[in-house]
N, C-alpha and C positions, 0 to 999 in steps of 0.2 A: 628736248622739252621746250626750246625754246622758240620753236614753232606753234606749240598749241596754246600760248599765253595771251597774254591782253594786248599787249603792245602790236603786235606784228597784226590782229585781228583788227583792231581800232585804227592802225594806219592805213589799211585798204577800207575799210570803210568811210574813213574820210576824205580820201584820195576821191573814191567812184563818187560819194553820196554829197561833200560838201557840207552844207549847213545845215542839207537834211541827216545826217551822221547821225546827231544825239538820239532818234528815238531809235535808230537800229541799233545801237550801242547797247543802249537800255534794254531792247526786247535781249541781246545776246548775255549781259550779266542777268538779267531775271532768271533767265537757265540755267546760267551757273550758279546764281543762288538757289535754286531748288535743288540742284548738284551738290550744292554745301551742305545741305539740309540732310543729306540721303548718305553723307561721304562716311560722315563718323560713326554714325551706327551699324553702318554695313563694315565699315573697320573692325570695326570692335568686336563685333560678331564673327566674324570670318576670325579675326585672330585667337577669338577666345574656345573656338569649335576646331580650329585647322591649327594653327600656330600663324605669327605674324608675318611668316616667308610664304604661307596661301596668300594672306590678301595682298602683301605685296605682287606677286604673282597674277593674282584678278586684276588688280586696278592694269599690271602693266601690260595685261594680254587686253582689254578693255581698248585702253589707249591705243595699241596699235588694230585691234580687229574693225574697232567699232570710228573711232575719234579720229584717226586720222583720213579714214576714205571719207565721211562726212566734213576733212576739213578740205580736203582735195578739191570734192564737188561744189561746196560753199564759196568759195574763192572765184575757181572758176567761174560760177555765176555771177560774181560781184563782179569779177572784171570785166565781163562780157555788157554787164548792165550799164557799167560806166565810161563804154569807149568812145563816149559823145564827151566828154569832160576833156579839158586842157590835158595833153601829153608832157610830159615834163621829162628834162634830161637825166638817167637815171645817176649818172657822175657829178659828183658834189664839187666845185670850182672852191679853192682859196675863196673868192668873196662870198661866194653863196655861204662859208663855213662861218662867217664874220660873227652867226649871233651864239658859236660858243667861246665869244672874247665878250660879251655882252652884260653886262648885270643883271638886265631883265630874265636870262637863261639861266644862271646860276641861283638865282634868289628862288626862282620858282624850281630848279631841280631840286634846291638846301631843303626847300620848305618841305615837297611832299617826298623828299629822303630822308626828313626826319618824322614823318607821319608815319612813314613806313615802319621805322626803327619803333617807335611806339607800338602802332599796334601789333609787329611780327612779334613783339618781347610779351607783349601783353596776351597773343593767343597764344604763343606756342609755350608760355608757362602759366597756361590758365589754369594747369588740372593740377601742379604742384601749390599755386596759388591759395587753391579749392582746398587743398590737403591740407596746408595750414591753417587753414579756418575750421578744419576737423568735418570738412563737409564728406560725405557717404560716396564714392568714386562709382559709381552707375549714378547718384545726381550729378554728378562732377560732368559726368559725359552727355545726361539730358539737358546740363547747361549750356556747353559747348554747342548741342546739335540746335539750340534755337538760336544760334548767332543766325544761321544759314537762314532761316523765315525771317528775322529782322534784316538781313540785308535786302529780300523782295522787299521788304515792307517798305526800307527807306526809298528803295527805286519804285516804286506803287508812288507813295508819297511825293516824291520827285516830277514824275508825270502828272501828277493833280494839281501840283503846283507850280508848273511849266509857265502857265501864263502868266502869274501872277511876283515870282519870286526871279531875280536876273541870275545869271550863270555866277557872278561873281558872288553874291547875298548866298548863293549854294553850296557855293567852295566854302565863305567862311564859315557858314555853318558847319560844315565839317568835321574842321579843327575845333569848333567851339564844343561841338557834343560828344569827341571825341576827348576831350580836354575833361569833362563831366565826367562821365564814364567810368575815368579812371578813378577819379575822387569817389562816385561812387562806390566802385570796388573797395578802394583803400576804408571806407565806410562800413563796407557788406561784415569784415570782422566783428564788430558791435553787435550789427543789426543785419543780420544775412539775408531781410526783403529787400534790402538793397540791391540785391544781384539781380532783382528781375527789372529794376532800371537799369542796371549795367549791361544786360546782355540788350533791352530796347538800342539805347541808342549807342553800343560801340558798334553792335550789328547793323544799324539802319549808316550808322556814321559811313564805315568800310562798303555799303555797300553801293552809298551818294558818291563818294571820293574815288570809283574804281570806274566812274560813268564820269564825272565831271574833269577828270585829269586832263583827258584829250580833248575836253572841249575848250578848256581853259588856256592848254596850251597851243592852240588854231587861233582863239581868238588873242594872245598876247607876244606871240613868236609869228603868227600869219601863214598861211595856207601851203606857200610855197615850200617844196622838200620837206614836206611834212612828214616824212616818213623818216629821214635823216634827223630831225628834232626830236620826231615822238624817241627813234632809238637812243640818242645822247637825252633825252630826259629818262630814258627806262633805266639806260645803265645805273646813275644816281638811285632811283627809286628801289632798284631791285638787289643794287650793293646793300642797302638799306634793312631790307626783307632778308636777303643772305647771310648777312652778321648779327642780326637782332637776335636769335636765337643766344650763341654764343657771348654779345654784350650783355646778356639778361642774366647768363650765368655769372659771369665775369663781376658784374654788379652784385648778385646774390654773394657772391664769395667775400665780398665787401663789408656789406652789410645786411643783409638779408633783403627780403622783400619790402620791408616796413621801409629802405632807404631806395630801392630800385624803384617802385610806385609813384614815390615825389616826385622822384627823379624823371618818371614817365610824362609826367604833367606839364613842368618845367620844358621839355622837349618839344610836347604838341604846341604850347604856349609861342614859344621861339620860332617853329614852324609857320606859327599864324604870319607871325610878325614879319617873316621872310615873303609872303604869299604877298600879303597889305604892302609893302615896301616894291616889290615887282609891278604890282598894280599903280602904284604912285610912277614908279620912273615911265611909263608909258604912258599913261592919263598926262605926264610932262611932255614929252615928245609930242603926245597929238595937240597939244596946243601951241 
């Protein structure tokens, strides 16, 4: 699976493309968020008419009929496009390894390893969330499925405001509306119109933060074996996404959700401050 992710797609695109990377990046998660858009209800569907081992079934006959010879041909082309660009050694030397001894590496893995952990805790116990707020589980699922159109939305948004907002002003962003989000939700109990700002921007949040990862990290870690960086920042990020599920239980069993939700906010909050801090130690080095 871990061929058809973001990571491995975003480091050949930045390899061939460079600084032009960003808007190919962008056009490829717009896809996947219309894929996000289509995932849940055709889930749901499929499991509620077949049982959950058909759509298991579909998606994984899907990914290998469909996903992967279009990943085959896509690559290929990108590399073929890119054979004018610097060749680089594909063995990583002791020095070249030097920036995972680095602060600037680790603050900026910390950071979006804990954005992660937020929002995997936050989607993947959206619908039990939903449940305790006594919300109706077919809205529980039409809530979930507009994440997927707010993540185009935020990479639409992202493109319109290319020229005007810097890569960095987008990252914080981020964390800030992600940081919202959640207080929203913890909100939506009282006043459940809440939840259609919660799903705007955790969706538009997840869907800016899944584009601007790789650019963030070219432009503060630098071009070279950008593929060995993007992977030692994925590991971080996608430990992150791996265990969130399980820390969200783990928390729940604790205290319930009314202490897990703080707790989420507190996290993105810390994540900012990791992001800001990596930004500072290299704004010091170029001067």
């Amino acid at each position: 699976m871990s061929g058809s992710l973001y990571e491995p797609c975003f480091a050949l695109l930045t390899r061939a493309r460079g600084e032009r990377a960003k808007r190919s990046i962008i056009f490829v998660t717009l896809m996947a968020g219309f894929a996000g858009t289509v995932s849940f209800p055709v889930a749901h569907s499929i499991a509620g008419a077949l049982g959950w081992r058909s759509a298991v079934m579909f998606f994984g006959a899907t990914a290998i009929l469909v996903v992967a010879p279009l990943m085959w041909l896509g690559a290929n082309a990108i590399e073929r496009a890119g054979t004018h660009r610097h060749r680089q050694n594909p063995h990583l030397s002791l020095a070249e390894s030097s920036f995972l001894r680095g602060p600037v590496f680790w603050c900026l893995a910390l950071s979006f390893g804990l954005g992660a952990i937020a929002h995997g805790i936050t989607l993947h116990h959206l619908l039990p969330i939903l449940d305790e707020r006594a919300l109706h589980p077919e809205v529980a699922v039409i809530v979930i499925s507009f994440i997927g159109p707010m993540q185009v939305a935020g990479r639409l948004a992202m493109m319109a405001s290319e020229p005007h907002v810097s890569n960095h002003g987008i990252a914080t962003a981020c964390f800030v509306l992600l940081a919202v989000s959640i207080l929203l939700l913890i909100g939506a109990a009282a006043t459940p119109v809440l939840l259609i700002g919660f799903v705007i921007l955790f969706g538009g949040a997840y869907g800016m933060v899944s584009i601007i990862r790789p650019v963030i990290a070219r432009e503060l870690l630098g071009e070279r074996q950008f593929g060995a960086k993007s992977g030692a920042l994925a590991l971080v990020y996608l430990a992150g996404s791996a265990s969130a599920p399980f820390l969200g239980s783990l928390g729940w069993s604790w205290g319930g959700y009314r202490m897990v939700l703080p707790g989420l906010t507190l996290i993105v909050i810390l994540g900012l401050c990791l992001y800001l801090w990596a930004q500072r130690l290299v704004a010091k080095k170029q001067h």
